[in-house]
C-alpha positions in Angstrom: -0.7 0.0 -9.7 -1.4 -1.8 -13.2 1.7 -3.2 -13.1 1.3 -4.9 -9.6 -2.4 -6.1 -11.0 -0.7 -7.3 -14.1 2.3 -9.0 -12.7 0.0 -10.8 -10.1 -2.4 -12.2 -13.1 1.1 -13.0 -15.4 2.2 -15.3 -12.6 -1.0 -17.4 -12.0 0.2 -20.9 -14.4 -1.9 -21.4 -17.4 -2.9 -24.9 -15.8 -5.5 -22.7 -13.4 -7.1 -21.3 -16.6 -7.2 -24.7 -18.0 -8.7 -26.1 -15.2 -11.7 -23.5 -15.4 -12.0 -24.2 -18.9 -12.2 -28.1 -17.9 -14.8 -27.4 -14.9 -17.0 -25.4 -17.7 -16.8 -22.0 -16.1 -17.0 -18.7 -17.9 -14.7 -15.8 -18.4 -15.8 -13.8 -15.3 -16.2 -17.1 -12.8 -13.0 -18.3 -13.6 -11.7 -14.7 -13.0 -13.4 -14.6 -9.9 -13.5 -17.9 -8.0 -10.1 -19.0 -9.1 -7.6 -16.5 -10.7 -8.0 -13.5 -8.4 -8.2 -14.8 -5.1 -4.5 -16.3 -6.1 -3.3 -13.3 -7.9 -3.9 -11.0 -4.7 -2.1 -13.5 -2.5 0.7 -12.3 -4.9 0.0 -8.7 -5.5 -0.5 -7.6 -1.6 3.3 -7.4 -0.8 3.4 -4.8 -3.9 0.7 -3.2 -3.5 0.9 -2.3 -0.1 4.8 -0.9 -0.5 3.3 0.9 -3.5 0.6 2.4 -0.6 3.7 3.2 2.1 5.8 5.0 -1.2 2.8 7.3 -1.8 2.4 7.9 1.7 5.9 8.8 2.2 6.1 11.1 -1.1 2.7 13.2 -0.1 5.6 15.4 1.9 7.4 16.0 -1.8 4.1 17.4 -3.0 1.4 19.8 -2.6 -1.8 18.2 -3.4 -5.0 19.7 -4.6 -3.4 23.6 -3.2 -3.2 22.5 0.3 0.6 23.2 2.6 1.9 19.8 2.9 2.9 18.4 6.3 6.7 19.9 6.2 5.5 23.2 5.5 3.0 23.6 8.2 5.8 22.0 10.7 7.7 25.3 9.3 5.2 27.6 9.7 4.4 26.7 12.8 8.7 27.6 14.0 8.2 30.7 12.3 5.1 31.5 14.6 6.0 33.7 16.9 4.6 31.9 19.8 6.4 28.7 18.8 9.7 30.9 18.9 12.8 28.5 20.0 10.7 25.7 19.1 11.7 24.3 15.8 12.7 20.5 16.6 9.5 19.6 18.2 7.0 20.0 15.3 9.7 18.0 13.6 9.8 14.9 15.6 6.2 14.9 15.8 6.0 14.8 12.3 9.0 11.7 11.6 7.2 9.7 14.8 3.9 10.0 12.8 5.4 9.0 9.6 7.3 6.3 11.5 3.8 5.0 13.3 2.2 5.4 10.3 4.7 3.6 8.0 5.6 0.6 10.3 1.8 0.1 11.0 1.3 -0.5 6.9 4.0 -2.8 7.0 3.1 -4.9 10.3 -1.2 -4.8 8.2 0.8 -6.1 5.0 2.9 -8.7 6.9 -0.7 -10.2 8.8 -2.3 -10.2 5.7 0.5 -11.9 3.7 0.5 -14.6 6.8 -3.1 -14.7 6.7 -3.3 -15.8 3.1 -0.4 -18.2 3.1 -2.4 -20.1 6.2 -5.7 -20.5 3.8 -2.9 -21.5 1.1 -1.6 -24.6 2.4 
């Protein structure tokens, strides 16, 4: 996530830092009235596929002790009142994902149009 923050503040030209210098503001004014609102116009695109990654790769991991969202799906095949059923946890779980995923993407894409509009 530094990286994204970084690479968005990298690709603001020096001329927008200049022109704060010019216009007499300070350090944090110039940072926040001119550099950042710019910067994040540039940094939502990664950010936000940095946020779908992580959301995809919580089912590679158990976090903080807890069964992850594959193994419950398992566990609940291997219940013996869920006998015969082992695709439907399954699909429940990849049209979740799927819902969850494209409903990042179609937030990032708004937002991305959203900006662009107050760019121009």
């Amino acid at each position: 996530m530094a990286e994204n923050i970084r690479g968005g503040l990298q690709a603001i030209p020096d001329g927008q830092y200049e022109a704060a210098q010019t216009l007499g503001l300070g350090y944090w004014l110039t940072m926040g009235l001119i550099i950042l609102p710019q910067a994040m116009r540039l940094m939502i695109p990664n950010i936000m596929t940095s946020f779908i990654s992580m959301l995809k790769d919580t089912t590679l991991v158990s976090i903080i002790g807890l069964f992850d969202i594959m193994l419950m799906a398992r566990n609940i095949a291997n219940d013996k009142n869920w006998i015969g059923l082992h695709t439907e946890p399954l699909a429940l779980i990849s049209i979740l994902f799927f819902v969850m995923c494209y409903g990042m993407s179609q937030y990032s894409l708004n937002l991305e149009k959203r900006l662009k509009a107050h760019r121009s």
